[in-house]
C-alpha positions in Angstrom: 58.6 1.5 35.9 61.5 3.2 34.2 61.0 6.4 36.4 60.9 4.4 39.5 63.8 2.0 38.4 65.7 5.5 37.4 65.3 7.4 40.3 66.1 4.3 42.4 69.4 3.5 40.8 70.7 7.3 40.8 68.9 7.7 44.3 67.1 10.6 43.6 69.3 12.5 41.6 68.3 12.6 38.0 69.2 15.9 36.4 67.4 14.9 33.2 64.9 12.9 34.6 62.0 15.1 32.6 63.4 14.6 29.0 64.1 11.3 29.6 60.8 10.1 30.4 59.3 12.3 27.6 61.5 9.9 25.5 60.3 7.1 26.2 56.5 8.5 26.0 57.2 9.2 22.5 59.4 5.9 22.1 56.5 3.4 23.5 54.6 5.1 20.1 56.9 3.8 18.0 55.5 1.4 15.7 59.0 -0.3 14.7 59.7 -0.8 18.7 58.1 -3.9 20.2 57.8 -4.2 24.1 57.4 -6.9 26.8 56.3 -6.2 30.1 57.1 -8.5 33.4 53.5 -8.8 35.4 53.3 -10.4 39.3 49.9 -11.3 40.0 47.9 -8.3 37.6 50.8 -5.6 38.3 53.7 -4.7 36.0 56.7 -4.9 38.1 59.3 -4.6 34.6 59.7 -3.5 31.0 61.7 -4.2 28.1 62.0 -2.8 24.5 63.9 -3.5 21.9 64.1 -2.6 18.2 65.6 -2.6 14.5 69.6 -2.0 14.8 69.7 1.2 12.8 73.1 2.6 11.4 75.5 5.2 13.0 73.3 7.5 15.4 70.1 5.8 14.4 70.2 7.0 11.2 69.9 5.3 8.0 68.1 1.7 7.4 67.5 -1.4 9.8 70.8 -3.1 9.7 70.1 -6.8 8.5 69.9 -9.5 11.6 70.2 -6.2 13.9 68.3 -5.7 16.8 68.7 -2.7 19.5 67.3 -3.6 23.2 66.6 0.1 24.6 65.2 -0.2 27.6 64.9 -3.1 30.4 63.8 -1.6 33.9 62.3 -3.5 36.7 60.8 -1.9 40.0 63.2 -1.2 42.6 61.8 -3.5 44.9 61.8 -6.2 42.7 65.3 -6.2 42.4 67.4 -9.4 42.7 64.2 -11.1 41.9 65.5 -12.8 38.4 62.7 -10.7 36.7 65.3 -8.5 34.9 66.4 -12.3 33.4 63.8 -13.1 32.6 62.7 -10.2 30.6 66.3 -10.1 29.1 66.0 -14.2 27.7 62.2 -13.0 26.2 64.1 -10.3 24.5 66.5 -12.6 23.2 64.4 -15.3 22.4 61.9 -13.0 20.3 65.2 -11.0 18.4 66.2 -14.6 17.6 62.5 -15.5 16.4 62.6 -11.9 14.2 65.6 -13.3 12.7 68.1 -11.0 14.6 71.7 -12.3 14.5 73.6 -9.7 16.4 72.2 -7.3 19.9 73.1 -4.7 20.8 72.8 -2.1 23.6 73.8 1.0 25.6 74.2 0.8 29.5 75.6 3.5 31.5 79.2 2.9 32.8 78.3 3.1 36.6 75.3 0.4 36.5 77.4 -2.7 37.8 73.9 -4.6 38.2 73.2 -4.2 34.4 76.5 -5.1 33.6 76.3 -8.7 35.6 72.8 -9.1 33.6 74.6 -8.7 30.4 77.6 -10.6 31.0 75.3 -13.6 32.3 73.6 -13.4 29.0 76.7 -13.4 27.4 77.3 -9.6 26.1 80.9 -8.2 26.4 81.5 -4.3 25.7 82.5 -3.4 22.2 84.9 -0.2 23.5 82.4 2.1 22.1 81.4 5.1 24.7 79.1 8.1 24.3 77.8 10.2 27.0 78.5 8.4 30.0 77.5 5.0 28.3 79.3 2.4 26.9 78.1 -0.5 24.2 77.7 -4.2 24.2 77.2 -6.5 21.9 75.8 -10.2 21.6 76.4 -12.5 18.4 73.3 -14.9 18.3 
């Protein structure tokens, strides 16, 4: 699903397309991560992860009430579907039920559709940018 959802959104140009999905390989081994994933009658059709909110370049301890959502991705031909929602309100919903007070997340700068996902969820941009993505945040 992230490939798919990746190569969709940059239509087929996705100069780091092989470390990225080695990433996430090694990232869905992480025990600290949790994941959810969006199924239509028996097939997946999205994905979400999220995780502890971990200091400055991930480094250091779990900041306390933090949570980091990494990834959300739904199949290109699901888009506009209300799956991406969804998966977003479960991610939410279980941060809140881990005791997570504050969100927050990376999306790249050019992805308008993410950006009116976050918004609707109430997430603003914190001003922050790093390599070609910008952070927002969400006070539970």
């Amino acid at each position: 699903m992230y490939e798919r959802s990746n190569i969709a959104r940059r239509k087929g140009v996705w100069p780091e397309r092989s470390a990225r999905v080695e990433w996430v390989r090694n990232h869905l081994r992480d025990p600290a991560a949790w994941f959810l994933v969006a199924i239509d009658d028996g097939t997946p059709v999205g994905m979400a992860s999220a995780e502890p909110l971990l200091g400055e370049g991930k480094k250091g301890p779990p900041i306390p009430g933090g949570c980091f959502v990494n990834l959300i991705f739904v199949l290109s031909e699901r888009w506009g579907e209300g799956i991406g929602g969804t998966l977003l309100d479960a991610v939410l919903a279980e941060a809140k039920r881990r005791g997570s007070s504050h969100i927050r997340l990376w999306t790249e700068e050019d992805n308008e559709r993410s950006h009116r996902l976050y918004r609707s969820r109430g997430f603003s941009p914190t001003g922050r940018v790093g390599d070609g993505a910008g952070e927002w945040a969400l006070e539970l």
